[in-house]
VODO-118334 format. One record per residue (C-alpha): x, y, z; residue number from 1. Coordinates in steps of 0.02 Angstrom, whole numbers, m for minus. Layout:
BEGIN
PT:X:Y:Z:NUM
...
***
This chain:
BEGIN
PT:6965:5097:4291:1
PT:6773:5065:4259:2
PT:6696:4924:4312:3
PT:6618:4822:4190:4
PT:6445:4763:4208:5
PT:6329:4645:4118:6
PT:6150:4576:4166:7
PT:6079:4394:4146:8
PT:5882:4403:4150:9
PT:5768:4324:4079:10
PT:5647:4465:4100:11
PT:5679:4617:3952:12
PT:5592:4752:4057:13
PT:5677:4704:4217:14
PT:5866:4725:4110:15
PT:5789:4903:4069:16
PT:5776:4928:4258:17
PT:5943:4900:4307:18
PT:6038:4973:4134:19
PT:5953:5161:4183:20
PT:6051:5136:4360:21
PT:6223:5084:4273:22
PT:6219:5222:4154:23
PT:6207:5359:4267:24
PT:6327:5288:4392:25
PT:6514:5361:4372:26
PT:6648:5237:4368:27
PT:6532:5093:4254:28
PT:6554:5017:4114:29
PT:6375:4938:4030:30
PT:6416:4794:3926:31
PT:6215:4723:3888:32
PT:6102:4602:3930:33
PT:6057:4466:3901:34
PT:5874:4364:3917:35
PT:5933:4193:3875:36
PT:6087:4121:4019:37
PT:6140:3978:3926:38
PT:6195:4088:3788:39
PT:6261:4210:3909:40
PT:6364:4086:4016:41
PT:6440:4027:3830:42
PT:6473:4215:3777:43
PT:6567:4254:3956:44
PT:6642:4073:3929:45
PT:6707:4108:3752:46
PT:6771:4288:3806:47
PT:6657:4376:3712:48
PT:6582:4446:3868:49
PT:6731:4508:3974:50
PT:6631:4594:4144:51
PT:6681:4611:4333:52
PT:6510:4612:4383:53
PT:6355:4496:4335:54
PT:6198:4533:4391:55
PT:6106:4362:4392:56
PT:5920:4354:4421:57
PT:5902:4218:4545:58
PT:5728:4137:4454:59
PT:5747:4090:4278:60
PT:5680:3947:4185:61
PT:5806:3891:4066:62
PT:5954:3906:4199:63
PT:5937:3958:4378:64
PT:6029:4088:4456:65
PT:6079:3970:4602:66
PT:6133:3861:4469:67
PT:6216:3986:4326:68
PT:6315:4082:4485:69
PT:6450:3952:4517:70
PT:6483:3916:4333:71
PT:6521:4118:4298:72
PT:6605:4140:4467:73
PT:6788:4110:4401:74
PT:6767:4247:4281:75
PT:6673:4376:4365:76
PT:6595:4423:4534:77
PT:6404:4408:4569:78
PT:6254:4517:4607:79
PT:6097:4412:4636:80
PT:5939:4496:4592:81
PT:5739:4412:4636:82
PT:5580:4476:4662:83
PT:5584:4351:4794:84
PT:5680:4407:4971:85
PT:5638:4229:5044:86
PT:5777:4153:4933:87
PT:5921:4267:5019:88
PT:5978:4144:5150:89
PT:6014:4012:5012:90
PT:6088:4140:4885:91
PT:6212:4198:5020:92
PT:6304:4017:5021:93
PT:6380:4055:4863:94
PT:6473:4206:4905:95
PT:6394:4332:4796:96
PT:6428:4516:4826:97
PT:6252:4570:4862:98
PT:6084:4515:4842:99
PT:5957:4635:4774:100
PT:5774:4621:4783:101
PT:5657:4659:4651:102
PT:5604:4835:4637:103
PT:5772:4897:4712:104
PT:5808:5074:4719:105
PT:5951:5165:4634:106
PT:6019:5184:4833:107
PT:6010:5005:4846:108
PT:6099:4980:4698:109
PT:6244:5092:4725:110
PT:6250:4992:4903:111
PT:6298:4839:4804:112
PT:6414:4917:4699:113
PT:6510:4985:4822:114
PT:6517:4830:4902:115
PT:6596:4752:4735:116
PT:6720:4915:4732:117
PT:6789:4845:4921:118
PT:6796:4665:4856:119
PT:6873:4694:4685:120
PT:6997:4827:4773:121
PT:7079:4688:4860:122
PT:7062:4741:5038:123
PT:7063:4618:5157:124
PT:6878:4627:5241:125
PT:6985:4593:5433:126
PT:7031:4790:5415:127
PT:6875:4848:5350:128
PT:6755:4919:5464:129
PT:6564:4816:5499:130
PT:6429:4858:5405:131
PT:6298:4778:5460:132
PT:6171:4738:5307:133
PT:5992:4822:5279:134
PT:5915:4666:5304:135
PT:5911:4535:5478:136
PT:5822:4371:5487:137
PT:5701:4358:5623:138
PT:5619:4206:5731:139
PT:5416:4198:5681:140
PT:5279:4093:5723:141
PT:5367:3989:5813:142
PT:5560:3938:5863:143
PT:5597:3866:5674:144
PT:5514:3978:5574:145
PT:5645:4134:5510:146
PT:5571:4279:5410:147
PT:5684:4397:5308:148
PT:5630:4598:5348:149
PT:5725:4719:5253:150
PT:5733:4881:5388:151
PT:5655:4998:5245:152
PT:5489:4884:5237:153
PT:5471:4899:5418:154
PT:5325:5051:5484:155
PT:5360:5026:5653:156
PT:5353:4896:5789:157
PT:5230:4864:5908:158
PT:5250:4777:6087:159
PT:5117:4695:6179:160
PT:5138:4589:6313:161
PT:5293:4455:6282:162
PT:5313:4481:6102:163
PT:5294:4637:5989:164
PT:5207:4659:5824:165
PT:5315:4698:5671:166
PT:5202:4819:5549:167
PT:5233:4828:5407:168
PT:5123:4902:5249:169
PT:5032:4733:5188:170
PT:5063:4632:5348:171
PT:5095:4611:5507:172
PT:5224:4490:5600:173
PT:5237:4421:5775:174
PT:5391:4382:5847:175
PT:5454:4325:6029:176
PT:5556:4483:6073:177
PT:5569:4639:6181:178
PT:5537:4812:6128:179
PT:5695:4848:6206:180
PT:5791:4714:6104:181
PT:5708:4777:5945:182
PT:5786:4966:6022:183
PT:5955:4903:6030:184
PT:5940:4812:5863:185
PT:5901:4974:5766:186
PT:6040:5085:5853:187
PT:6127:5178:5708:188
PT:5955:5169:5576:189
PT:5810:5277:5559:190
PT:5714:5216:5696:191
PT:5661:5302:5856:192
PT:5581:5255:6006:193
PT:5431:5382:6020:194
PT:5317:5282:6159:195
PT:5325:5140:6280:196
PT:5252:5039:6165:197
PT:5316:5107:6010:198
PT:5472:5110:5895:199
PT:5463:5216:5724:200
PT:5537:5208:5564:201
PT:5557:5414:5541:202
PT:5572:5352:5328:203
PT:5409:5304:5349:204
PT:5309:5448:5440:205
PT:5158:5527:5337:206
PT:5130:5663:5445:207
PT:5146:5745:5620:208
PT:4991:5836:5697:209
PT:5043:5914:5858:210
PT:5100:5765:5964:211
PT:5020:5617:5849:212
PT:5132:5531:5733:213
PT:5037:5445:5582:214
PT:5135:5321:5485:215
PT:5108:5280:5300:216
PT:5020:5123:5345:217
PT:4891:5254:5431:218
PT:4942:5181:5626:219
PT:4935:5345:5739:220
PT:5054:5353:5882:221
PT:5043:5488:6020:222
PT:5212:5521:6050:223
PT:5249:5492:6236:224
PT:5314:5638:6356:225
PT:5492:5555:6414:226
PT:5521:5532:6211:227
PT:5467:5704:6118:228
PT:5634:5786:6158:229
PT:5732:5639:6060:230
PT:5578:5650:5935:231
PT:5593:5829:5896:232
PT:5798:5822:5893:233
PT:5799:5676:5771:234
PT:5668:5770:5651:235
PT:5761:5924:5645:236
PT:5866:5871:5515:237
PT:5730:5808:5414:238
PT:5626:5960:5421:239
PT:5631:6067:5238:240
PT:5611:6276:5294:241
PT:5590:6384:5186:242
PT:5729:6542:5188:243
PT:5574:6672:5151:244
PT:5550:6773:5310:245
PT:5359:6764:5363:246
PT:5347:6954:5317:247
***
């Protein structure tokens, strides 16, 4: 059975977005948009609008998402959707499936989905294995403040002294942690430890000359002695050889 799917936005270019990724995804059903949520809460109300999923952008004018969620919760599940990631840890209090931030990629999007497969299915979420999400709040600038990274904006990280340096492409964050920490945290993700002082995000390299890595943020890294075997094993797979001989 398809799911069904309808967007609340108030943003016309933003529904165009997100109805290219429904209609080439298998297994959906696109039901519209809709710019104005008052008249969409009224048309899912009335049963006009029968969906499973909702995709509610979390910042509109008329009607918050924070505020529409709850009232279209007992007839469908939610997907937020901001350009804002800072709003996550307050979106996640009302149980949506996912929360997707503004431009999202169709990968992204088929993560959510999934994720609304598993919860619709019925499964109890005891017996289904961890996945832990592609985002993790971390301590900044002091002991209260907590900054939201999503792994796939990080470049690499940095340590110095007692604290490393988070870089990413428009900024850079400090944080009260060890490189080794940071290791552990990233176990399982595209991220390799290529120096002492270094930890890479392989999504993000630019280029390799001999044994300096440059990331897209232009950082160079030599890569250190102990770590080139790891480096060169993890690449492998990411390296694109052409089948011509060299005849």
């Amino acid at each position: 059975m398809n799911l069904r799917v309808y967007i609340i936005d108030d943003e016309q270019h933003a529904i165009d977005y997100t109805e290219k990724f429904i209609l080439r995804t298998p297994g959906l059903q696109y039901l519209g948009g809709n710019t104005d949520p008052v008249d969409a809460f009224q048309k899912i109300k009335d049963g006009i609008i029968v969906a499973d999923i909702v995709i509610v952008d979390l910042e509109m004018e008329d009607l918050p998402g924070d505020k529409l969620a709850p009232l279209i919760q007992p007839y469908a599940d939610i997907i937020f959707s901001t350009a804002h990631k800072d709003f996550a840890a307050d979106a996640f209090r009302l149980n949506p499936i996912d929360y997707l931030v503004k431009p999202y990629s169709y990968d992204r999007f088929l993560m959510a989905i999934e994720k609304a497969k598993v919860r619709r299915s019925g499964v109890k979420a005891s017996i289904l294995p961890y996945q832990e999400p592609p985002y993790f709040l971390i301590q900044t600038e002091g002991m209260k403040t907590f900054t939201m990274i999503y792994h796939s904006e990080i470049v690499c990280v940095e340590s110095a002294l007692n604290y490393i340096s988070i870089h990413m492409d428009h900024q850079t964050l400090l944080a009260y942690y060890t490189t080794k920490e940071m290791e552990e945290k990233f176990q399982g993700r595209d991220f390799l430890r290529i120096h002492k002082s270094f930890i890479i995000n392989l999504s993000r390299i630019a280029r390799i000359v001999g044994n300096t890595v440059t990331m897209s943020n232009g950082i160079e890294i030599l890569i250190g002695r102990k770590y080139k075997p790891d480096f060169i094993e993890r690449t492998k797979a990411i390296v694109f050889k052409s089948k011509r001989g060299n005849g």
